[in-house]
C-alpha positions in Angstrom: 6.2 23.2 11.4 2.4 21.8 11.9 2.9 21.0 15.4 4.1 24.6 15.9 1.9 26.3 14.7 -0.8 24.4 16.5 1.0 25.3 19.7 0.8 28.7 18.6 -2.5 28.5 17.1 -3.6 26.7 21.3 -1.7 29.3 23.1 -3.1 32.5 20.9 -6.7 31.2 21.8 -6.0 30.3 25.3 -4.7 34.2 25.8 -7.9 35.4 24.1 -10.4 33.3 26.3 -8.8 34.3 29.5 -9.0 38.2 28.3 -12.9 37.5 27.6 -13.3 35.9 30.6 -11.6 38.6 32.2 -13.5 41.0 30.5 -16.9 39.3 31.5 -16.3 39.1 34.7 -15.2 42.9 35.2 -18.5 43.4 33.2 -20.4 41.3 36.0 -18.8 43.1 38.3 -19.8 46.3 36.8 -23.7 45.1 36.6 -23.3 44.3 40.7 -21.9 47.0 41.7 -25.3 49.4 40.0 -27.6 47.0 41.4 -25.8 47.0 45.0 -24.9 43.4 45.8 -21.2 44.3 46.0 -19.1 46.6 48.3 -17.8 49.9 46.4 -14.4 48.9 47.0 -14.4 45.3 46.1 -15.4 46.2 43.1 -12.7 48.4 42.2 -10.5 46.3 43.1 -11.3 43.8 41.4 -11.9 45.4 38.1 -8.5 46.8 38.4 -7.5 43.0 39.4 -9.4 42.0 36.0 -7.5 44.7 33.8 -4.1 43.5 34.9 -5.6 39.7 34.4 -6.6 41.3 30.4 -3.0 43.1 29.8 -1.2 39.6 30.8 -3.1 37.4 28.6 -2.2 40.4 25.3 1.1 39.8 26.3 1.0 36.4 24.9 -1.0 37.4 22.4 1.2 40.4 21.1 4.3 37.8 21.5 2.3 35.9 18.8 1.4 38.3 16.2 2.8 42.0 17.0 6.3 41.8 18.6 8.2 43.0 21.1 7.1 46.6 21.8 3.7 46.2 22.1 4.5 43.1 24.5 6.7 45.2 26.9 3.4 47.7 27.1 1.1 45.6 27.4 3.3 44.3 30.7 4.2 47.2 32.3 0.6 48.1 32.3 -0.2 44.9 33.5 2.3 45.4 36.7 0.5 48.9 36.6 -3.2 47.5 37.3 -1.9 44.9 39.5 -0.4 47.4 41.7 -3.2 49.9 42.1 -5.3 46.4 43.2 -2.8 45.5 45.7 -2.7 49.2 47.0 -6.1 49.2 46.7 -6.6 46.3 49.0 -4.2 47.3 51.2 -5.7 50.9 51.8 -9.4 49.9 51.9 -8.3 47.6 54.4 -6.0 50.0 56.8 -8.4 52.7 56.5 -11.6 50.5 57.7 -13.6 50.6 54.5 -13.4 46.6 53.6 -12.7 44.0 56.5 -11.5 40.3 56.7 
């Protein structure tokens, strides 16, 4: 049972560094948008990008310690950012607001 609960205990902080990390970064993001070194719409969508990024890592980490319902949540809002980025992208781009 040691070795499994060290692979538990590895993947439980693996999923909470990447939803700090994600976390910081939307932060940064935040902090560049104000101080205008970022495009409007890059930053949204990368926020949003960095939300669905922070609902998959609490899916591991629900699997760990909640369960099951609070897993399935945390998913479908998950799929839920990570659509609004990719319509995001996809409207900035069509429209002419970002570019390639």
């Amino acid at each position: 049972m040691g070795a499994y609960s060290l692979f538990l205990k590895k993947k439980l902080n693996f999923s909470r560094f990447m939803g700090f990390l994600s976390s910081a970064c939307a932060v940064v993001l935040i902090v560049f948008y104000f101080l205008k070194f970022i495009d409007p719409w890059i930053g949204v969508i990368d926020i949003s990008y960095l939300i669905g990024v922070t609902f998959t890592s609490n899916v591991t980490c629900q699997d760990i310690k909640v369960g099951s319902p609070w897993q399935k949540l945390n998913a479908f809002m998950a799929v839920v950012f990570y659509l609004i980025a990719i319509g995001l992208l996809v409207y900035s781009l069509v429209s002419g607001q970002i570019s390639l």
